[in-house]
C-alpha positions as CSV (number, residue, x, y, z in Angstrom):
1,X,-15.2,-52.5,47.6
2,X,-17.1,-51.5,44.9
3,X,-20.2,-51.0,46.9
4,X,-18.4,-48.9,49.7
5,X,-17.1,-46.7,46.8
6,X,-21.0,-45.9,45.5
7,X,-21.8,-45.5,49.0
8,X,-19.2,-42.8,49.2
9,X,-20.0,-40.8,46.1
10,X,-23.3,-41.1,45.1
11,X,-24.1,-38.3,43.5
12,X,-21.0,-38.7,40.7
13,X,-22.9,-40.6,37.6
14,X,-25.7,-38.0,37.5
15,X,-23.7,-35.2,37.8
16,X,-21.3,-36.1,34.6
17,X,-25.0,-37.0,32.7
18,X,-26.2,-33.6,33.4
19,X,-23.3,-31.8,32.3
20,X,-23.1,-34.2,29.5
21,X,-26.8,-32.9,28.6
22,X,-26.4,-29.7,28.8
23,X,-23.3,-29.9,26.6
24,X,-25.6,-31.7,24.1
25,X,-28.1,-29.2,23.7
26,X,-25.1,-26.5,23.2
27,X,-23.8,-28.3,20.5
28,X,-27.7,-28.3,18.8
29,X,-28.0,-25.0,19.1
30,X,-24.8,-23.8,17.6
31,X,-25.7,-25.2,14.6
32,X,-29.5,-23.9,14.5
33,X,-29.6,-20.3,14.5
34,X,-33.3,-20.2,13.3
35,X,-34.8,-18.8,16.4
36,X,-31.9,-16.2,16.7
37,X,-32.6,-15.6,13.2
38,X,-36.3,-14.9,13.6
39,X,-35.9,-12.6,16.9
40,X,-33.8,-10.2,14.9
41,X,-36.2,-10.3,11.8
42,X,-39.1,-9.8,14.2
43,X,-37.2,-7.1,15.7
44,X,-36.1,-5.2,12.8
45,X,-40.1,-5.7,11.1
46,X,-40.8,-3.5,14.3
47,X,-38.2,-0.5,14.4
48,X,-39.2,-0.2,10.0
49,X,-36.4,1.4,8.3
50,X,-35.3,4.1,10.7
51,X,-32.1,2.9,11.1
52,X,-31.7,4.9,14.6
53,X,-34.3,2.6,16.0
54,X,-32.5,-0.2,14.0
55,X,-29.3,0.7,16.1
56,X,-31.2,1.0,19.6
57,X,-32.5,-2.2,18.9
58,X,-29.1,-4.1,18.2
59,X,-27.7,-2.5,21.4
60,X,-30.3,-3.8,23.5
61,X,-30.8,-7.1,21.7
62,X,-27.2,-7.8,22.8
63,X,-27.9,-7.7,26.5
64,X,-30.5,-11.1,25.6
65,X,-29.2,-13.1,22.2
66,X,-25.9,-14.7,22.1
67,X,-24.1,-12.2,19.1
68,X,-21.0,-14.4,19.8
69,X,-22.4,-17.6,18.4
70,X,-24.2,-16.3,16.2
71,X,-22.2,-13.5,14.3
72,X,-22.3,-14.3,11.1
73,X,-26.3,-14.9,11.7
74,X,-26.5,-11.9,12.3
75,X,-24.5,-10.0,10.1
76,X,-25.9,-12.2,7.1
77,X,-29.6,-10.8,8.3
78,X,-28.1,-6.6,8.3
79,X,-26.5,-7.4,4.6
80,X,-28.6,-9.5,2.5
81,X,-31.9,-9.3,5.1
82,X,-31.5,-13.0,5.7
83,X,-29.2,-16.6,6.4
84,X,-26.7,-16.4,3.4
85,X,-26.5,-20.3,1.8
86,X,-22.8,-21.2,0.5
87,X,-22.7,-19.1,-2.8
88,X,-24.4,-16.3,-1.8
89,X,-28.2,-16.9,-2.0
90,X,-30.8,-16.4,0.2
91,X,-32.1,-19.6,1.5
92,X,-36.1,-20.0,0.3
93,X,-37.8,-21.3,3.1
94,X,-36.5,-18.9,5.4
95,X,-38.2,-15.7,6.8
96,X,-36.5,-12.6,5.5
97,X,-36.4,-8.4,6.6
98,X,-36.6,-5.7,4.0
99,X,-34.5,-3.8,7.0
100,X,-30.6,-4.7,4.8
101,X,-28.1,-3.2,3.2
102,X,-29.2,-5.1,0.2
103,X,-33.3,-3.5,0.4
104,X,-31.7,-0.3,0.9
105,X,-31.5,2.6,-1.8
106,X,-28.4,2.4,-4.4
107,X,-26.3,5.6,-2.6
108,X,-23.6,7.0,-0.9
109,X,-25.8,8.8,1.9
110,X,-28.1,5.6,2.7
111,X,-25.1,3.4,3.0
112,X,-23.2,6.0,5.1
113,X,-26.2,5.4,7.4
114,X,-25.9,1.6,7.3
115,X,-22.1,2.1,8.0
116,X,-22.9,3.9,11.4
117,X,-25.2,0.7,12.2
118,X,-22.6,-1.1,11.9
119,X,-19.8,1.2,14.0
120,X,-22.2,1.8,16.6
121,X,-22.4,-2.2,17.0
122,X,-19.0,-3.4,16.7
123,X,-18.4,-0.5,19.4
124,X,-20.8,-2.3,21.6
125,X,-19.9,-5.6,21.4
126,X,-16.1,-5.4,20.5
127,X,-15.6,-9.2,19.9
128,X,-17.7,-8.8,16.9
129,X,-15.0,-7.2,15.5
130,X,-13.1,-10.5,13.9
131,X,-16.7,-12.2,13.1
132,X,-17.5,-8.6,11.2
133,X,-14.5,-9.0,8.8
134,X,-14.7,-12.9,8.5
135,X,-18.4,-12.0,7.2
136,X,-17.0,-9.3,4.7
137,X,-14.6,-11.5,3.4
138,X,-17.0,-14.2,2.7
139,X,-19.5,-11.9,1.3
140,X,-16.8,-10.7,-1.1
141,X,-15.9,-14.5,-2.4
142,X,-19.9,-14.6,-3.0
143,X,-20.0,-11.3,-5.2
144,X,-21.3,-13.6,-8.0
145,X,-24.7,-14.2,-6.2
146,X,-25.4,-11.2,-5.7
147,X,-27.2,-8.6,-8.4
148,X,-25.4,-5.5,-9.5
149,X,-27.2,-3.0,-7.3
150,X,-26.3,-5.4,-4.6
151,X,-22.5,-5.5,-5.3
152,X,-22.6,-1.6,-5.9
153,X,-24.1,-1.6,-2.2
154,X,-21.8,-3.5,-0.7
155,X,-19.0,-2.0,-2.4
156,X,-20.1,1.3,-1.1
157,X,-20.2,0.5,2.5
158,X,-17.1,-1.8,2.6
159,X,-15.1,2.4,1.3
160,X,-17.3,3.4,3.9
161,X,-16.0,1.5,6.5
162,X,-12.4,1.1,5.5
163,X,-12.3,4.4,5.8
164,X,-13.3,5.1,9.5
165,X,-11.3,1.9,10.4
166,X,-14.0,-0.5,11.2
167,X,-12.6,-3.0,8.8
168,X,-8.8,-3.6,7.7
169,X,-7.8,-3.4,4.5
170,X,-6.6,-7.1,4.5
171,X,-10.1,-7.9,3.7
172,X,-9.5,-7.1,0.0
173,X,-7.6,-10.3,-0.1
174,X,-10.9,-12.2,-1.1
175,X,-11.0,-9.7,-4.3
176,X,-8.3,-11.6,-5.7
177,X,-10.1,-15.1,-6.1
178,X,-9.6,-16.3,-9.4
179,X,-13.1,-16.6,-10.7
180,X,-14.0,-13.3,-9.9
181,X,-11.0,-11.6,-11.1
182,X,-11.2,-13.8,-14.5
183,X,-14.6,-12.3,-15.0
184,X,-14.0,-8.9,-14.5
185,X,-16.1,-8.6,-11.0
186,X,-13.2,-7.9,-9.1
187,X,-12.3,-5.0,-10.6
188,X,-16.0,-3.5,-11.1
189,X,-16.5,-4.1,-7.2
190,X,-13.2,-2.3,-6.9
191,X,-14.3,0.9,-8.6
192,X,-17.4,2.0,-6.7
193,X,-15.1,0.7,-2.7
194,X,-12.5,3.1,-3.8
195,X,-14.6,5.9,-4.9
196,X,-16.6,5.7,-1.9
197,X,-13.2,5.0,0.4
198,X,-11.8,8.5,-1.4
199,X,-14.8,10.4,-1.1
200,X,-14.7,9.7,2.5
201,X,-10.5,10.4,3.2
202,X,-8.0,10.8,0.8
203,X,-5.8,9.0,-1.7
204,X,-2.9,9.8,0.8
205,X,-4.7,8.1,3.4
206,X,-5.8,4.9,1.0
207,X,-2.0,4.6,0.8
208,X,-1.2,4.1,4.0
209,X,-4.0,1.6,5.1
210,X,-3.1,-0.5,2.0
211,X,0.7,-0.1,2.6
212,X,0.3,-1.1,6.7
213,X,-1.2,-4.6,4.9
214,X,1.6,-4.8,1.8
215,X,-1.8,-4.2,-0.7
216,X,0.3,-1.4,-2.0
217,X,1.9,-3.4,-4.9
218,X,-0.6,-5.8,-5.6
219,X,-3.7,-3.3,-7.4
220,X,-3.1,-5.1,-10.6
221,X,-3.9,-8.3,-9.7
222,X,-7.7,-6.6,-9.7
223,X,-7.3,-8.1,-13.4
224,X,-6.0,-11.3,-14.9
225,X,-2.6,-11.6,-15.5
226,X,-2.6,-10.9,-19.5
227,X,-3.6,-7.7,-18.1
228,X,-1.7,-6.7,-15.5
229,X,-0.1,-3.8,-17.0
230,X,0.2,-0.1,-15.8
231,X,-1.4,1.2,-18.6
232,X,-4.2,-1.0,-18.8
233,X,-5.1,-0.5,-14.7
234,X,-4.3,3.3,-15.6
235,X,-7.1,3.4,-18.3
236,X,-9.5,1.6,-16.8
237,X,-9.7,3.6,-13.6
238,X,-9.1,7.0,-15.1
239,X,-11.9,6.1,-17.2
240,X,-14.0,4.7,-13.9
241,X,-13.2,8.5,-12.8
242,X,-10.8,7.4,-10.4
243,X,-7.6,9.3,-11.8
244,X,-6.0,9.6,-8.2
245,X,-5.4,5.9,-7.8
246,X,-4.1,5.4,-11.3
247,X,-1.9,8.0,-10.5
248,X,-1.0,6.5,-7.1
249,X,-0.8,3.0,-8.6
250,X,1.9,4.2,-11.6
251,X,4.0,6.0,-8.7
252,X,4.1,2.2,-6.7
253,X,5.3,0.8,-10.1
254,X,7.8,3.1,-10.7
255,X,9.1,3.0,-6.9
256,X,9.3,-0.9,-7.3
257,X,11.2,-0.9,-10.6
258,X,13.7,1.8,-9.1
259,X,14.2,-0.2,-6.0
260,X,14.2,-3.0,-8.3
261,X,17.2,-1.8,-10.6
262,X,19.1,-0.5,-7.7
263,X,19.2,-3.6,-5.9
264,X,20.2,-5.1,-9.8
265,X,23.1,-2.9,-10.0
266,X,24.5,-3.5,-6.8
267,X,25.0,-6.9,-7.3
268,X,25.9,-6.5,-11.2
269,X,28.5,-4.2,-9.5
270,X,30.1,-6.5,-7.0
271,X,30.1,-9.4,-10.0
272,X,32.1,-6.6,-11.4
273,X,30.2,-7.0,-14.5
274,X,31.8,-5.1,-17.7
275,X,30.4,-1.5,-17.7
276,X,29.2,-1.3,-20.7
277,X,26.9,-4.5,-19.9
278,X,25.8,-2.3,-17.0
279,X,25.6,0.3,-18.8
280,X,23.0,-1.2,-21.7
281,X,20.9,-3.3,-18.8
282,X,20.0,0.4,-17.3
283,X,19.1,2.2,-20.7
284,X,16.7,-0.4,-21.4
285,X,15.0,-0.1,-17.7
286,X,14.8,3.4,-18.1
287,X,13.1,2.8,-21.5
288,X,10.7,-0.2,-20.0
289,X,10.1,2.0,-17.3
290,X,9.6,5.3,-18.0
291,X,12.8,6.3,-15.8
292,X,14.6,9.6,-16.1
293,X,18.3,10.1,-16.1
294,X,18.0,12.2,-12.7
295,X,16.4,9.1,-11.5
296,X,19.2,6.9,-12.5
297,X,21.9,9.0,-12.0
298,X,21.0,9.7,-8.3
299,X,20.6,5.5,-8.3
300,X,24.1,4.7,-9.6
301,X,25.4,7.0,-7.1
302,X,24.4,5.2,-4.3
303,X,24.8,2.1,-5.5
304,X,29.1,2.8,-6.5
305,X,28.6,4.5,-2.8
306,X,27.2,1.6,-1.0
307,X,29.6,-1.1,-2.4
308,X,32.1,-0.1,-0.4
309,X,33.6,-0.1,3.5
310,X,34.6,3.2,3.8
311,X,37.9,3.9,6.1
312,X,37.1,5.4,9.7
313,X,39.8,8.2,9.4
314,X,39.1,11.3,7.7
315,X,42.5,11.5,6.3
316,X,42.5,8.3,4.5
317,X,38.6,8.1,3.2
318,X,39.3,11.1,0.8
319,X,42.3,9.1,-1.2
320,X,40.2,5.8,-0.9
321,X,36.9,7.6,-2.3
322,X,39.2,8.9,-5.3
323,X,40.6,6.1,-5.9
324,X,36.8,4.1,-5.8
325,X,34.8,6.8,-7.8
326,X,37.7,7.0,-10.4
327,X,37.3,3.3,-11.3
328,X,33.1,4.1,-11.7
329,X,33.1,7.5,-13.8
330,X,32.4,6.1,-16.9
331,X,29.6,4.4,-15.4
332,X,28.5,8.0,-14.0
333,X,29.4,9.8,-17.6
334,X,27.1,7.7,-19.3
335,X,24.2,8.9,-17.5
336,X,25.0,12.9,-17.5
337,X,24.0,13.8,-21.3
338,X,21.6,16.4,-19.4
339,X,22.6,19.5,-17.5
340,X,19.6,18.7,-14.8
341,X,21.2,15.1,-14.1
342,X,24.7,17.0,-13.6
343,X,23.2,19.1,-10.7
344,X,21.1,16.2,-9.4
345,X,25.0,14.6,-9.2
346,X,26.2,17.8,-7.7
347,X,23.1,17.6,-5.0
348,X,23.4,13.7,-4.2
349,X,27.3,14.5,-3.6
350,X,26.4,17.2,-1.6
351,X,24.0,15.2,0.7
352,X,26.3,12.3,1.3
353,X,29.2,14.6,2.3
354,X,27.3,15.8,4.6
355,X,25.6,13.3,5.8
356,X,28.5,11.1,6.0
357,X,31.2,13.6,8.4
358,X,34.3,12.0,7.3
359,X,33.5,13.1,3.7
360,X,33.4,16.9,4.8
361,X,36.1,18.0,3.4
362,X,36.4,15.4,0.2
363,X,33.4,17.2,-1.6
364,X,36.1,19.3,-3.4
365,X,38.2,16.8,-4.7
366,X,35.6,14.8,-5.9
367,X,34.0,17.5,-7.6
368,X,37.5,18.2,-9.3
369,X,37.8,14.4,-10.0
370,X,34.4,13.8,-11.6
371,X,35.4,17.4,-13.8
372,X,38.5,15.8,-15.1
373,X,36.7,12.9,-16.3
374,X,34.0,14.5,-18.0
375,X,31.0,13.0,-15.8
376,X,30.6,17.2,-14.5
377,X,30.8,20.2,-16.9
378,X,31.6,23.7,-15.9
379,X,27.8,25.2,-16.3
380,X,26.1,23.0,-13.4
381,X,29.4,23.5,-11.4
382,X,28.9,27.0,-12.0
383,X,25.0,26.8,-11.2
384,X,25.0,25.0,-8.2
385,X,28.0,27.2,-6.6
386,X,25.4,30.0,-7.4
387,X,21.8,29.3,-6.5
388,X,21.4,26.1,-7.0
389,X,22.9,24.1,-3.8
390,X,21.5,22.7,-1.0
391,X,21.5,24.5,2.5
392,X,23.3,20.9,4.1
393,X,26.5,22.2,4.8
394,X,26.5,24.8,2.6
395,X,29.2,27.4,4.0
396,X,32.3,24.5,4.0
397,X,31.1,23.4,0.7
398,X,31.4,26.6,-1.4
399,X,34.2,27.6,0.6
400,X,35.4,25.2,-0.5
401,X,34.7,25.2,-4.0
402,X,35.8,28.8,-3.9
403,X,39.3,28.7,-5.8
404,X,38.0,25.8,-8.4
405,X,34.9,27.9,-9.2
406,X,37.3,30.9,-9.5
407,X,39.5,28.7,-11.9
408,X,36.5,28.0,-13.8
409,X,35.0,31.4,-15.1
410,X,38.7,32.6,-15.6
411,X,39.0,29.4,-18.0
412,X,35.7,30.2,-19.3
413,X,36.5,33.8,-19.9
414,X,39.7,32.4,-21.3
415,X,38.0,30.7,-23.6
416,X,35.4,33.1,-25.0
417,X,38.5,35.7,-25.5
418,X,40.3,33.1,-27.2
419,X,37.0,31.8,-29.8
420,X,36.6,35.4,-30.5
421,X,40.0,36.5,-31.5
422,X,39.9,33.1,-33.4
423,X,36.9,34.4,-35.3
């Protein structure tokens, strides 16, 4: 049986042995990228530094030499002119090119023309897109091995590239290793990518790129934790010329501790924690923060707004709003000491009546409420009925505010006649 079963396929064993062998030889020559090594070197020796000829050369080399295996081969010979060992050296024995990134003069121009090497590449040969930003990151985690002019090179074409989208800004992950951020590399590196990201779009668009990746709110972990302060990431990069990004990295901190004390309040408020517990945890946010009362003010309002499920008939929301904002205007008093954080009351009020249509016609009453309570005085009253309102809405609304604003210049004039006959 076993004999008639040879008989019938012969040719079985030596097929499985040559696939076996060929699979063998793959497997060697994944992990010896030598002569893939030396055909680019020899290549690049031959275009010199006209990086043109340098990007003709990749194109057609593509067509011949397996860029998928070898990616980070490659890229390791167009950074550092040769096979990066762990760490970030060059390894000795091997043959190297003076055609790199790292050969290349310390500037913004030079490296703009490295960066269209690279575009014009990844273009090409789209899957080298992933092995392109696997190499960046790993080049970043190696910043120690590399000189200063180095770094500044890399640093330089990594802004370059962030900025016409070649690379995602994810890849600033590998700045916050430990070691580098403990010895201030991180940081350094951090300076001449941004300048040279700026330089090529705007802060505005920095913002968004980091935001798309949530790198908006982590800047300060460019420097050890004892000094991850706003101030201290404010001065160092003002100083580093970069007075756009300390700027844009206060605003983020500012946003986060707003968002951060209005999500506090709303849930000190449904605790219903005393107000004057309330009241003392905000003054000393707006302290540690640098927050204004028009800040706060147009905070609290929301939050005593958003505690509650409003009724669905108009009728019945304007007696249950009363009744609701009553109960919270000493919460709202304590933070109108200022004219401006009256009217930015008077404004939010505004928005949310109109925003909200069963509150339409409630905007008087709680005006008149919040007056009677002493959270609203008559001079904002008086200057938003004026000039100062918003256009939402704006003909109901003074309409009608119409007899209350009337009520108040008479009681006003009342009370000038009445001080002067006094004196």
């Amino acid at each position: 049986r076993v004999s008639f079963m040879n008989n019938q396929k012969p040719q079985k064993p030596t097929l499985s042995g040559q696939r076996f062998k060929t699979r063998k030889r793959d497997e060697k020559e994944r992990f010896d990228p030598t002569q893939f090594q030396d055909c680019i070197i020899q290549g690049l020796t031959e275009t010199g530094t006209d990086l043109e000829a340098v990007a003709k050369f990749l194109d057609a080399s593509g067509a011949k030499l397996d860029y998928r295996r070898y990616a980070e081969t490659l890229f390791d010979i167009l950074v550092a002119g040769g096979m990066l060992a762990p760490g970030g050296t060059l390894a000795d024995d091997m043959t190297r090119t003076n055609v790199c990134v790292f050969a290349a003069q310390e500037d913004l121009e030079t490296m703009q023309a490295f960066a269209q090497v690279f575009n014009k590449l990844i273009r090409r040969y789209k899957y080298l897109e992933k092995g392109f930003e696997d190499e960046v990151k790993k080049l970043l985690l190696f910043l120690k091995g590399f000189s200063e002019s180095e770094r500044n090179k890399l640093a330089m074409l990594t802004g370059i590239l962030l900025a016409n989208g070649t690379l995602n800004a994810s890849i600033l992950n590998s700045l916050y290793n430990e070691n580098l951020v403990k010895e201030g590399v991180s940081a350094a590196f951090a300076v001449k990518l941004f300048k040279s990201w700026i330089n090529e779009k705007d802060i505005n668009a920095v913002a968004v790129s980091l935001r798309k990746v949530n790198m908006d709110n982590r800047l300060m972990e460019l420097f050890p934790a004892n000094k991850q302060s706003v101030e201290h990431f404010s001065k160092y990069f003002t100083e580093a010329g970069l007075k756009e990004l300390s700027e844009y990295v206060r605003n983020q901190q500012s946003i986060g501790a707003r968002k951060e004390l209005q999500k506090e309040l709303q849930e000190q408020m449904s605790r219903g924690d005393p107000f004057k517990d309330i009241i003392l945890y905000v003054k000393e946010e707006m302290k540690k923060n640098n927050i204004s009362e028009q800040t706060v003010v147009a905070i609290i309002w929301s939050s005593v707004m958003s505690t509650v499920e409003w009724n669905k008939k108009e009728e019945l929301v304007a007696e249950q709003a009363i009744k609701h904002l009553k109960q919270y205007s000493p919460l709202l008093a304590a933070f109108t000491t200022q004219g401006q954080s009256e009217l930015t009351l008077l404004l939010k009020i505004q928005e949310y009546c109109y925003d909200n249509i069963h509150f339409m016609k409630a905007f008087q009453k709680i005006v008149v409420l919040f007056y009677k309570a002493e959270v609203l005085s008559e001079e904002p009253i008086l200057k938003w009925y004026k000039d100062a309102h918003l256009a939402k809405g704006k003909s109901v609304f003074l309409e009608q505010m119409k007899k209350f604003v009337e009520w108040l210049k008479n009681a006003e004039e009342g009370n000038q006649q009445l001080s002067s006959h006094v004196e």
